[in-house]
C-alpha positions as a LaTeX table, in Angstrom:
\begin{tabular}{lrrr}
\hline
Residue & $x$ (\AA) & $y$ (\AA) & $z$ (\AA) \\
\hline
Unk1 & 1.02 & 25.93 & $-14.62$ \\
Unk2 & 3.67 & 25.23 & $-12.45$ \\
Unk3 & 6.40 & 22.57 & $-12.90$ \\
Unk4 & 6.95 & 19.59 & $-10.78$ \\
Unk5 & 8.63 & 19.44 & $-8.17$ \\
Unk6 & 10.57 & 16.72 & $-6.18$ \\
Unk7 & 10.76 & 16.23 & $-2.24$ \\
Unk8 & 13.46 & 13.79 & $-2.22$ \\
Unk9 & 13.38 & 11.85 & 1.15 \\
Unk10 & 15.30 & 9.15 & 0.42 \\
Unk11 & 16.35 & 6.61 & $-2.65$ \\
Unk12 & 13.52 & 4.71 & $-2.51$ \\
Unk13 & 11.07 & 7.45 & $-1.15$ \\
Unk14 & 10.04 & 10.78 & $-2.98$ \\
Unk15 & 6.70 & 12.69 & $-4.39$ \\
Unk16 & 5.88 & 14.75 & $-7.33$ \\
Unk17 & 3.36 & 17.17 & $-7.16$ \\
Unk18 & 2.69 & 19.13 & $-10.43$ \\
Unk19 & $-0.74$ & 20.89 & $-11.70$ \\
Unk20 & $-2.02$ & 20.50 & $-14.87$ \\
Unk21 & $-4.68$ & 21.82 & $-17.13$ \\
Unk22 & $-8.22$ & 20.81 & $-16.77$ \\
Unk23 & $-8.15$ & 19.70 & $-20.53$ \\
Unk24 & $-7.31$ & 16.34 & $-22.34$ \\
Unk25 & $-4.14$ & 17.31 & $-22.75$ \\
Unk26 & $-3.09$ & 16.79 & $-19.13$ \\
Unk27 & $-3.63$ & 12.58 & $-19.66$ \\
Unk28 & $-0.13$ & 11.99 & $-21.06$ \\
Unk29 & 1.73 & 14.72 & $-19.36$ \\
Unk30 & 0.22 & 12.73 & $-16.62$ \\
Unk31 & 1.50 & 9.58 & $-17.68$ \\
Unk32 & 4.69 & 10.87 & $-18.37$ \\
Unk33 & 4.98 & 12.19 & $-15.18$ \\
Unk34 & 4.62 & 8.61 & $-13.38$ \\
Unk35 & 6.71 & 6.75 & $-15.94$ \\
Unk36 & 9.41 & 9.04 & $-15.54$ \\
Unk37 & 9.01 & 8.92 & $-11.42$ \\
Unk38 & 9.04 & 5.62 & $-11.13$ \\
Unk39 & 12.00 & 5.16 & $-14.26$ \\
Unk40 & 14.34 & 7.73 & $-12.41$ \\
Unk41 & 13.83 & 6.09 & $-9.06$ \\
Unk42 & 14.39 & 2.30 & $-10.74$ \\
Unk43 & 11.04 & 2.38 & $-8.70$ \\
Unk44 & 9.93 & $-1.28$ & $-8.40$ \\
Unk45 & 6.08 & $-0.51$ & $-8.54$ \\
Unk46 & 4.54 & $-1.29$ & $-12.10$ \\
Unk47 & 4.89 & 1.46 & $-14.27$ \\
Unk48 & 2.88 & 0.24 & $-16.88$ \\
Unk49 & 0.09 & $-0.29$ & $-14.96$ \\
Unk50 & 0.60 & 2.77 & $-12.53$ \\
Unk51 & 0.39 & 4.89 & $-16.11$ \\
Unk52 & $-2.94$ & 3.26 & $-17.49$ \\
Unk53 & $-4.66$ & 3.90 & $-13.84$ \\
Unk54 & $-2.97$ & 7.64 & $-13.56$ \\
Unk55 & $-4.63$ & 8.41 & $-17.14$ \\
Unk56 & $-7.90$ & 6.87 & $-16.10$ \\
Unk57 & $-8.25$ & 9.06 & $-12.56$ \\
Unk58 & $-6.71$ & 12.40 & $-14.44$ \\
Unk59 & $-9.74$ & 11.76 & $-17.65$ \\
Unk60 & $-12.14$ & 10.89 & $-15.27$ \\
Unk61 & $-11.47$ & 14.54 & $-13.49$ \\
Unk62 & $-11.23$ & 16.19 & $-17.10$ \\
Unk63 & $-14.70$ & 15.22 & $-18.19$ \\
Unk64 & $-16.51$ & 14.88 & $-14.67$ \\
Unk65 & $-15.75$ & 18.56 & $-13.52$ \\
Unk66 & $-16.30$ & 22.00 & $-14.32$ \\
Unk67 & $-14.55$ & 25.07 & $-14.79$ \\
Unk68 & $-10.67$ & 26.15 & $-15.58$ \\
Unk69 & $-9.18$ & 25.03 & $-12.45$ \\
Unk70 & $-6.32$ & 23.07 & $-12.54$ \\
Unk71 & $-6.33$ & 19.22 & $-11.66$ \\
Unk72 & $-3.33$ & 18.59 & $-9.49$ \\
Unk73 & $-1.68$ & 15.11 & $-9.83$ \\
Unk74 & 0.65 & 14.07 & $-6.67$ \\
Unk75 & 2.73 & 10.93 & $-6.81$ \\
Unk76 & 4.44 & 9.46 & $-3.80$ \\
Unk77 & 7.20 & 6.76 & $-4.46$ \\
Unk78 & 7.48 & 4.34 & $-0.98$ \\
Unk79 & 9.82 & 1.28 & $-0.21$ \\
Unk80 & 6.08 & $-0.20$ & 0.17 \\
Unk81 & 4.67 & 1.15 & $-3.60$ \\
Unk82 & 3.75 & 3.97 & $-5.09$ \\
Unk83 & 0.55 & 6.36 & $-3.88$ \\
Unk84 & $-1.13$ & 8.62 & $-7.17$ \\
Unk85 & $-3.69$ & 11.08 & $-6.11$ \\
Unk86 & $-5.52$ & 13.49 & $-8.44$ \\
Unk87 & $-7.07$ & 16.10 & $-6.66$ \\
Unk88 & $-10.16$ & 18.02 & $-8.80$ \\
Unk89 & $-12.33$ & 20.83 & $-7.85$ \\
Unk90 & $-15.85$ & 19.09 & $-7.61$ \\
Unk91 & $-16.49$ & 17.88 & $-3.98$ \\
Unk92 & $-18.89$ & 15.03 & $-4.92$ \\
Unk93 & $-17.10$ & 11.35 & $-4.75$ \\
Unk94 & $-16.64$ & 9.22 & $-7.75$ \\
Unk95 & $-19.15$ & 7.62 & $-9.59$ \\
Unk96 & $-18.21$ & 3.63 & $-8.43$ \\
Unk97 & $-14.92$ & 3.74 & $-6.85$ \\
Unk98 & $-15.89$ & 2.07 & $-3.52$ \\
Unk99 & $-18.73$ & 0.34 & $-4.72$ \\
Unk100 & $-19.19$ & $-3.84$ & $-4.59$ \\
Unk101 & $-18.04$ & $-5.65$ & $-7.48$ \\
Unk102 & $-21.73$ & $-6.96$ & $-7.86$ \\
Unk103 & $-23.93$ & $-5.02$ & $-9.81$ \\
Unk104 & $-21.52$ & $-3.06$ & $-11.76$ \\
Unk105 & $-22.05$ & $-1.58$ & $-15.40$ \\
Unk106 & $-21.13$ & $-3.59$ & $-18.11$ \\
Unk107 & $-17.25$ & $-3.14$ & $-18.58$ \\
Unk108 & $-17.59$ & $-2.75$ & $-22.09$ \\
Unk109 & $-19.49$ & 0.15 & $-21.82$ \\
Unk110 & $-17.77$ & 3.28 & $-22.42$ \\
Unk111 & $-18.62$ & 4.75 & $-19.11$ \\
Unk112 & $-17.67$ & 3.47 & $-15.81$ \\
Unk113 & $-14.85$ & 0.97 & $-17.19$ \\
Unk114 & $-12.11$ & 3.03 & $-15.58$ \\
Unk115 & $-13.50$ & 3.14 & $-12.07$ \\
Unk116 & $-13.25$ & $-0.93$ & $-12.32$ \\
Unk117 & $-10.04$ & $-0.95$ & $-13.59$ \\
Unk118 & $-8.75$ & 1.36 & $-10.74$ \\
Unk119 & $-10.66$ & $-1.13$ & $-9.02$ \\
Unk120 & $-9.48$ & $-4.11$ & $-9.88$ \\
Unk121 & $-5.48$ & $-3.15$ & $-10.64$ \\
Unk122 & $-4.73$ & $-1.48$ & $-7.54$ \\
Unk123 & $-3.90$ & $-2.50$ & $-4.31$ \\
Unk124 & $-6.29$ & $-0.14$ & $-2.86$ \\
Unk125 & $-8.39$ & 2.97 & $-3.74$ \\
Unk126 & $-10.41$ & 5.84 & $-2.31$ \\
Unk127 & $-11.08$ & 9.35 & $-2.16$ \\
Unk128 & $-11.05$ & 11.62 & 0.41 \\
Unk129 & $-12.55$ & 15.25 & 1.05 \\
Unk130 & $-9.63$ & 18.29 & 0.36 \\
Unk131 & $-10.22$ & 21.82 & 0.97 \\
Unk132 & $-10.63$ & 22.63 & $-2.54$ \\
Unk133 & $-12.59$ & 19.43 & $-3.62$ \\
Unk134 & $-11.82$ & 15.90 & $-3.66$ \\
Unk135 & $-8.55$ & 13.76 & $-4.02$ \\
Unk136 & $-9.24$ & 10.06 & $-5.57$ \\
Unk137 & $-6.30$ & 8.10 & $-5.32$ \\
Unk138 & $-5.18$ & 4.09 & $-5.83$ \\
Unk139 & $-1.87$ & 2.45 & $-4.31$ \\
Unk140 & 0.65 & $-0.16$ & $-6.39$ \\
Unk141 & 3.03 & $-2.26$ & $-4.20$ \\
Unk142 & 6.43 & $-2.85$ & $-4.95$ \\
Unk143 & 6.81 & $-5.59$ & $-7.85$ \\
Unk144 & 9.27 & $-8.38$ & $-6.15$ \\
Unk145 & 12.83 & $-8.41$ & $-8.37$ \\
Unk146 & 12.34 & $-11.52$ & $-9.75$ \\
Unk147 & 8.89 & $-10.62$ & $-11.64$ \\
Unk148 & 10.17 & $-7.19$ & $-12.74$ \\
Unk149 & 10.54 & $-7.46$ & $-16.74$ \\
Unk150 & 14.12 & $-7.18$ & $-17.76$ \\
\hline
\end{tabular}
């Protein structure tokens, strides 16, 4: 596994890009990863919130693909937000990322809940193709100062 790294463009602008193991145990090294990214940075996106959707996107990749390969988490801090992407091995998109609101499974359900949440919490949210698979990704703007907790 190899250890993040950090591409530091600027105070407010930098990305992590670390793999992890396509286990369970890669949820809170992911959230650790974020908190700490956007902690170091005083980023102003929401951490708590960026940590709850990170988990959801790295278990969804856990139990939804196959094999030993490793899921790679990327996390890009902007002046505008913060970017996650977890990139997985299966080429098939999500279950409900892009779909309407309408018609959705009953959030109380065990299964599809974090899809909604993504959903719902982020700014915006996709996937995308990659050479090895699929990325699926959601986007947090910046929190304005004055709503940040203290």
């Amino acid at each position: 596994m190899n250890g993040p790294t950090l591409q530091d463009r600027s105070a407010a602008s930098a990305s992590w890009r670390i793999a992890l193991p396509h286990t369970t145990a890669a949820v809170p090294v992911a959230r650790a990863l974020v908190r700490t990214a956007l902690a170091e940075l005083e980023h102003a996106a929401d951490s708590d919130t960026a940590e709850l959707l990170t988990a959801e996107l790295v278990a969804n990749a856990v139990e939804h693909t196959t094999g030993d390969a490793p899921i790679e988490l990327v996390v890009e801090l902007l002046p505008s937000g913060c970017q996650v992407e977890v990139h997985d091995p299966d080429p098939a998109p999500p279950g409900n990322l892009t779909r309407p609101l309408a018609g959705e499974p009953d959030p109380w359900q065990e299964h599809g809940r974090g899809l909604l949440l993504i959903r719902a919490l982020s700014s915006s949210c996709g996937h995308r193709p990659t050479g090895s698979g699929k990325a699926v990704w959601f986007r947090l703007p910046t929190v304005p100062a004055q709503r940040r907790p203290l």
